[in-house]
C-alpha positions as CSV (number, residue, x, y, z in Angstrom):
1,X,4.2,5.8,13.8
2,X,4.1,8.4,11.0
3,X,7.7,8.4,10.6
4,X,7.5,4.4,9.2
5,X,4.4,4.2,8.1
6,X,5.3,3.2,4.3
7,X,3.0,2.7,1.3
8,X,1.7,-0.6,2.3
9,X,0.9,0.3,5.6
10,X,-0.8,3.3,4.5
11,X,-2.8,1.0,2.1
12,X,-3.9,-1.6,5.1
13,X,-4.7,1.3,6.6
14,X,-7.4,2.3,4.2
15,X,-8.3,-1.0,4.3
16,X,-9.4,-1.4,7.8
17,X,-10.6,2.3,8.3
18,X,-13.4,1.7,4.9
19,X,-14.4,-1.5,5.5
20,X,-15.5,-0.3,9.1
21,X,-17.0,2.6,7.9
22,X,-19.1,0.7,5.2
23,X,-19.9,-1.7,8.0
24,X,-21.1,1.1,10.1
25,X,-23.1,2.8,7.2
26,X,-20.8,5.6,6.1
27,X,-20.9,6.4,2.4
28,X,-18.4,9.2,2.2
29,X,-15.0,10.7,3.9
30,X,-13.0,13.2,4.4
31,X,-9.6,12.1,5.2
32,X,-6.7,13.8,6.4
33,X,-3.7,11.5,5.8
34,X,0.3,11.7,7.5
35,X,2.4,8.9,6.9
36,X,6.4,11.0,6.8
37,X,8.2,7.5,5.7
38,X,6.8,7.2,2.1
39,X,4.9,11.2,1.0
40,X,4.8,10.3,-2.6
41,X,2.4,8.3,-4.2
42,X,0.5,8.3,-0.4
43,X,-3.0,9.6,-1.7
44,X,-2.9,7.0,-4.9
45,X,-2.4,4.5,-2.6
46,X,-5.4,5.2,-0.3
47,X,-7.1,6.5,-3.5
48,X,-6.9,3.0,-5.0
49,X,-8.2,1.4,-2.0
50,X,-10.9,3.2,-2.1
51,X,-11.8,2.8,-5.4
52,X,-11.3,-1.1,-4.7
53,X,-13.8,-1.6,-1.6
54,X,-16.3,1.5,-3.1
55,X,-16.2,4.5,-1.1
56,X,-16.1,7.8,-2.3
57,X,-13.6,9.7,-0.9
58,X,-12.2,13.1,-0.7
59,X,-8.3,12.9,0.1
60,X,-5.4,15.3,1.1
61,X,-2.0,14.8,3.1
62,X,-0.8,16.8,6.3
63,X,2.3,19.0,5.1
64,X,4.3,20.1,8.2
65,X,7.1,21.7,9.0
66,X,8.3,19.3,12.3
67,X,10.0,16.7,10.1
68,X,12.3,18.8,7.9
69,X,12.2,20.8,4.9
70,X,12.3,18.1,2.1
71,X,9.3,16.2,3.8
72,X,7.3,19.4,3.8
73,X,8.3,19.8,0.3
74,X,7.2,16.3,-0.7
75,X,3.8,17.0,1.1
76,X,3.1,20.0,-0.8
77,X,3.9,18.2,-4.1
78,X,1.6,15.2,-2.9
79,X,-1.6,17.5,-2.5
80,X,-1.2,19.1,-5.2
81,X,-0.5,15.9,-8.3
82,X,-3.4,14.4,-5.9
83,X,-5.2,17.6,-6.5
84,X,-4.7,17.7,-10.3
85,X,-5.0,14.1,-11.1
86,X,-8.7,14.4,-9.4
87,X,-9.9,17.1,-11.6
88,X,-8.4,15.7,-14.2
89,X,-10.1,12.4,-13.4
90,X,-13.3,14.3,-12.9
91,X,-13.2,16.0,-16.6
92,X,-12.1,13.5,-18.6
93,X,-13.4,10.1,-17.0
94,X,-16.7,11.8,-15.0
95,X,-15.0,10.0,-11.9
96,X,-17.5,11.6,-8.9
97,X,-16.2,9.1,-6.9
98,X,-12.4,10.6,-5.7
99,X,-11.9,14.1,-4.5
100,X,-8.9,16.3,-3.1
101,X,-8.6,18.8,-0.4
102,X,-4.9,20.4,0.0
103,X,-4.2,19.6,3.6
104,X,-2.4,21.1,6.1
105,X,-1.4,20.3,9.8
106,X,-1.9,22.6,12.7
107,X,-0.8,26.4,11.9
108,X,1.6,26.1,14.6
109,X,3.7,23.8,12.4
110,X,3.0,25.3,9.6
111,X,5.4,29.1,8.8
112,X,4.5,31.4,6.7
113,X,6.9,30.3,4.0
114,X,5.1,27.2,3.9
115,X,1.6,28.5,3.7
116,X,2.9,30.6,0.9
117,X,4.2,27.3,-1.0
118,X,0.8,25.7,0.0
119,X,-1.3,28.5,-1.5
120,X,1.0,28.9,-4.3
121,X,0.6,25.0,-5.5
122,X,-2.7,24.7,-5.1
123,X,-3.6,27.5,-7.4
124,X,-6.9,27.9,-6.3
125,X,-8.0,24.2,-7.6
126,X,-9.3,22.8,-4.2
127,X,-10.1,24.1,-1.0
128,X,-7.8,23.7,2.2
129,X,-8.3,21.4,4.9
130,X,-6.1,22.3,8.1
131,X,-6.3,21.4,12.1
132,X,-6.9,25.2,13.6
133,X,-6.7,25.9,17.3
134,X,-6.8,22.6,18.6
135,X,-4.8,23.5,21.5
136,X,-3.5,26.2,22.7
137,X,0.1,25.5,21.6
138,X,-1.6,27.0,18.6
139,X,-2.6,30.0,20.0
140,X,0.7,30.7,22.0
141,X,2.7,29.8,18.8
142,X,0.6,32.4,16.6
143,X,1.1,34.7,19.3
144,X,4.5,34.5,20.2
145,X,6.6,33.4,17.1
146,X,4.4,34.4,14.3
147,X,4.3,38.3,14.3
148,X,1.6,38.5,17.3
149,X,-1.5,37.5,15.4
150,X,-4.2,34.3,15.8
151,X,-3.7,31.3,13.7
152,X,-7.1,32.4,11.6
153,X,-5.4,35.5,10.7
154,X,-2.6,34.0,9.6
155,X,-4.7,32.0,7.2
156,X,-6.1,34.1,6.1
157,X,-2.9,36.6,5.1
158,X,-2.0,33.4,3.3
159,X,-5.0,32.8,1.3
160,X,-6.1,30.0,2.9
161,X,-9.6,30.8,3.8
162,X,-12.9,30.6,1.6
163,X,-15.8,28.6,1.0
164,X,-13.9,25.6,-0.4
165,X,-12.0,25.8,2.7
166,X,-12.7,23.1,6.2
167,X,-10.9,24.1,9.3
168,X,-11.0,21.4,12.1
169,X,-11.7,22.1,15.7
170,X,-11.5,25.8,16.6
171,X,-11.8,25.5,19.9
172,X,-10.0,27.7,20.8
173,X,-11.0,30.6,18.5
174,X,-11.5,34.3,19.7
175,X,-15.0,36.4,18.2
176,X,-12.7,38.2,15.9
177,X,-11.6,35.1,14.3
178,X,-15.1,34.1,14.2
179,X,-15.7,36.8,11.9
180,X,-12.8,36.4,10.1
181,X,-14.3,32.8,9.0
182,X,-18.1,34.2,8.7
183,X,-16.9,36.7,6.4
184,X,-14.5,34.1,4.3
185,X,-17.5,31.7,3.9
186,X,-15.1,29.0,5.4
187,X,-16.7,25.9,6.7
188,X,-15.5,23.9,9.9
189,X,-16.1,20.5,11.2
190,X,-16.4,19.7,14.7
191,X,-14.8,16.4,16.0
192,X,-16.2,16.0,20.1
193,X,-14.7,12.3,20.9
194,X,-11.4,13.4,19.2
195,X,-11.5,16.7,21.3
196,X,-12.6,15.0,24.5
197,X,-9.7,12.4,24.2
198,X,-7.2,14.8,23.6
199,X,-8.8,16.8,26.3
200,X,-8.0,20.2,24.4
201,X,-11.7,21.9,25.2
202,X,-15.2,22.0,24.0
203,X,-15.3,23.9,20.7
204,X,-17.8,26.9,20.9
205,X,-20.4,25.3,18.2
206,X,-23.7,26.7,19.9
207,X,-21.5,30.2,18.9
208,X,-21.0,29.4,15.6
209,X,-24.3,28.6,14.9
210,X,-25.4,31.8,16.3
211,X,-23.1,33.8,13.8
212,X,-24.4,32.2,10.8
213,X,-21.0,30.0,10.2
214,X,-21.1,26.4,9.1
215,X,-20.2,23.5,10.5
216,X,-19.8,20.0,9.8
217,X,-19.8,16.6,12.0
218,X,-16.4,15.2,11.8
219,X,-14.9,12.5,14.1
220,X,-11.0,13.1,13.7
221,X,-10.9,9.2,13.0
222,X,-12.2,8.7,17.1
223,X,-14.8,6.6,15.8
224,X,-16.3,5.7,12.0
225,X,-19.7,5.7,13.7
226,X,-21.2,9.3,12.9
227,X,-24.1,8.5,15.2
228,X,-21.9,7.8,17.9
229,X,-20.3,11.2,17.3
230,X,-24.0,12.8,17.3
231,X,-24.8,11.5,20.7
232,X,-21.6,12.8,22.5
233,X,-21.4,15.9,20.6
234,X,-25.0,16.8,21.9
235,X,-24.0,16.0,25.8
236,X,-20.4,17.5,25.5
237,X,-22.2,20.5,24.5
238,X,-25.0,20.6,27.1
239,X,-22.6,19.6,29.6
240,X,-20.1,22.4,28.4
241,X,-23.6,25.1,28.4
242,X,-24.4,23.8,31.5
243,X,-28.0,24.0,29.9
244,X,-30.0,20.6,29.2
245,X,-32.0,22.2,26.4
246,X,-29.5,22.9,24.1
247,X,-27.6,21.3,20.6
248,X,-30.5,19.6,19.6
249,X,-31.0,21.4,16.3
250,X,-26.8,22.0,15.9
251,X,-26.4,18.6,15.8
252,X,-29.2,17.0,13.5
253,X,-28.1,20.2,11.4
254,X,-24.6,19.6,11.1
255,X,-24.6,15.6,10.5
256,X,-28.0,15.6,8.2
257,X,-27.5,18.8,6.3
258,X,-24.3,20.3,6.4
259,X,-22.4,17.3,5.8
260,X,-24.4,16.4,2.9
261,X,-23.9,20.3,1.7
262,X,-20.0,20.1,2.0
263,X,-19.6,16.7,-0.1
264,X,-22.1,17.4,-2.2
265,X,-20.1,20.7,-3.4
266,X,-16.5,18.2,-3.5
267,X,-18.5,15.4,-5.8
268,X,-21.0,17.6,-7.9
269,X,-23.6,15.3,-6.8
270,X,-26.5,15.7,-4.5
271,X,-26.0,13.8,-2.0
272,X,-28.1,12.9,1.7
273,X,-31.4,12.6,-0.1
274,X,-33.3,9.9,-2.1
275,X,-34.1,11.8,-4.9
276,X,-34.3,11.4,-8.9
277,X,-31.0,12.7,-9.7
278,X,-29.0,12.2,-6.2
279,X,-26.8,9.6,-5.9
280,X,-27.5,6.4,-4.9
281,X,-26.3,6.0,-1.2
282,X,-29.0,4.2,0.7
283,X,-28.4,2.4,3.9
284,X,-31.1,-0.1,5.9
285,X,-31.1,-0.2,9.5
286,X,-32.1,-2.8,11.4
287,X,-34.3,-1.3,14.2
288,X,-37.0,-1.9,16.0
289,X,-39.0,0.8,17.6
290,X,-41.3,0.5,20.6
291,X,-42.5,4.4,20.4
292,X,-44.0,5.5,16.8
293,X,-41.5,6.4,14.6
294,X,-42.7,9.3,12.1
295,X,-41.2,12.0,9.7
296,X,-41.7,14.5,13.3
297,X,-39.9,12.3,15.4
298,X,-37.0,10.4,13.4
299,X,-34.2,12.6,14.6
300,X,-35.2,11.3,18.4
301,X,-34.8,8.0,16.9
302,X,-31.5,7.6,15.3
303,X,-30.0,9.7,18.0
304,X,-31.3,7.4,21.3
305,X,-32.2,4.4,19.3
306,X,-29.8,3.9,16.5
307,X,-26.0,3.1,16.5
308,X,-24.1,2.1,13.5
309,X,-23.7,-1.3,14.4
310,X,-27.6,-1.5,13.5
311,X,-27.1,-0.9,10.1
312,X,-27.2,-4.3,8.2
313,X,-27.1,-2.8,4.4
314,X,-25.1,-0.2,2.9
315,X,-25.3,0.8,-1.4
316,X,-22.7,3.5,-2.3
317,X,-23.5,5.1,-5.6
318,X,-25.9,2.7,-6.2
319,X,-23.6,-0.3,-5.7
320,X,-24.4,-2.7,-2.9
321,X,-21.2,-3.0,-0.9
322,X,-22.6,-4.7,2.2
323,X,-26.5,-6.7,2.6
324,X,-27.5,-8.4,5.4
325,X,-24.4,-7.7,7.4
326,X,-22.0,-9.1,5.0
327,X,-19.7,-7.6,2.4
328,X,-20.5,-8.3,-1.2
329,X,-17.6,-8.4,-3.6
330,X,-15.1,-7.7,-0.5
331,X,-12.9,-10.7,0.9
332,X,-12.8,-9.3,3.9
333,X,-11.1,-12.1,5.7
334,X,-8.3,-11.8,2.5
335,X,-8.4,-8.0,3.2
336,X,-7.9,-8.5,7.3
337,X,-5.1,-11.0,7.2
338,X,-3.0,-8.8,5.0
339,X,-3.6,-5.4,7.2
340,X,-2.7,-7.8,9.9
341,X,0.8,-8.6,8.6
342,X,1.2,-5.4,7.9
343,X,0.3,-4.3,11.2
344,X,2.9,-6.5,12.7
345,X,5.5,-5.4,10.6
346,X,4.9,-1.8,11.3
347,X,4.8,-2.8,15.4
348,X,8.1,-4.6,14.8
349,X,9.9,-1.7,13.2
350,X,8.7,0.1,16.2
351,X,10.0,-2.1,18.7
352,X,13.1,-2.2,17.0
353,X,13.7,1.4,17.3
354,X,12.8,1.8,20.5
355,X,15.9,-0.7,21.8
């Protein structure tokens, strides 16, 4: 699907993936784009549907080495026009709204040579964003082919690390490389339905907490319903502890704090508070509670009472995108139809290949 997924049908899929996040009540992403038919221009594309339906967004594309050398060469020239054009944008135009990360796919497809161009292109402008130890292909590739060392090592040798720096999943991660990413000040972001799915592990998170490392709530696009990803990231990791007491704080501290603390350092905005000052990202849920809901006990709410389908109103930087369960200012039905063609196009190209 990546290998003919062109410019279009990266734009329809923007489309559909914000317009179900706003519906669900997500203000901000993270996204970590492929799409090895068209590279260039990918990130403008999903950058200007973005900007279209309101979502801010931070944005980088997946270099690789597993589809050739002038691919990977195109990826590392996407991230890093993306990556300038943002801070231009940011400087000249005070554009808080679009941000870049320089992305990378899992180390195991990744050589040195490349990390080197990756680290060399980026300049130190943005931080990296990277699959690590998803699997443990991962591991054995690190081990095996890439002079006997684990994949956080690696990144590091490359420059990779560092507090601007996300690394997704690290499951699979050893206590030295925990220290490794302690002592960086690299953040990670845990995605559990992703994980589950993929049925690669449990990542150690309880661990990480323990050694003081950050990490964020991610959902590796499983879901674009972050309180869905709360709930099974708290059972997956009682279940994995074997311990029914556990999580509680990790989790309310990685979706309510953390992830407010990482895209508030990409946007240079405060962001995850109403506040004079913050920005303007409110969203109304509509709930009704049959216990006392209070400051004390809100957490307990939202995590057994509250999905995302209950939110009825999301405002995005202060503009109101979606009230009363509809979208304002978005033809979503226009919007549908067209990610719908191109969805069928895409599945014909497919089906054609496969014959």
């Amino acid at each position: 699907m990546d290998d003919n997924l062109t410019l279009d049908g990266t734009k329809a899929s923007a489309y559909a993936t914000i317009l179900d996040s706003i519906r669900d009540g997500v203000t901000t992403i993270f996204d970590h784009h492929a799409s090895f038919c068209e590279i260039p221009g990918s990130l403008f594309t999903i950058k200007d549907a973005a900007q279209e339906l309101g979502m801010r967004s931070c944005l980088c594309y997946e270099v690789s080495d597993r589809r050739g050398q002038e691919k990977c060469d195109q990826a590392i020239a996407e991230n890093a026009e993306f990556a300038q054009w943002a801070a231009k944008e940011r400087r000249d135009n005070d554009n808080h709204m679009i941000a870049a990360m320089f992305g990378g796919h899992a180390t195991f497809t990744l050589s040195d040579e490349t990390m080197d161009k990756m680290a060399e292109a980026n300049n130190g402008l943005t931080g990296f964003h990277i699959h690590v130890c998803e699997g443990m292909n991962d591991v054995w590739d690190s081990r095996l082919n890439r002079g006997g060392i684990s994949p956080v090592e690696r990144l590091l040798q490359h420059n990779l690390l560092g507090p601007d720096t996300m690394l997704g999943h690290c499951i699979h991660v050893t206590p030295a490389e925990m220290d490794i990413v302690k002592e960086s000040g690299t953040w990670l972001v845990n995605n559990p339905e992703s994980n589950m799915g993929n049925a690669v592990g449990c990542a150690p998170v309880l661990e990480f907490f323990r050694r003081g490392i950050p990490v964020c709530m991610g959902t590796d696009a499983y879901t674009h319903d972050m309180l869905e990803s709360l709930k099974v990231f708290l059972i997956i990791q009682r279940h994995n502890a074997a311990m029914p007491n556990v999580g509680w704080c990790e989790a309310m501290t990685m979706l309510f704090e953390n992830n407010a603390k990482m895209a508030s350092k990409y946007f240079d905005r405060k962001l995850g508070v109403l506040e004079a000052g913050a920005a303007a990202d409110v969203i109304v849920m509509d709930y009704k509670p049959f216990t006392p809901l209070s400051e004390e006990n809100i957490d307990g709410h939202m995590l057994f009472g509250m999905m995302g389908k209950n939110c009825r109103t999301t405002i995005i930087n202060g503009r109101v995108l979606y009230k009363d369960r509809e979208f304002v200012g978005i033809d979503e039905d226009k919007i549908n139809a067209w990610t719908m063609a191109e969805s069928k196009k895409l599945w014909s190209t497919l089906n054609d290949r496969a014959y």
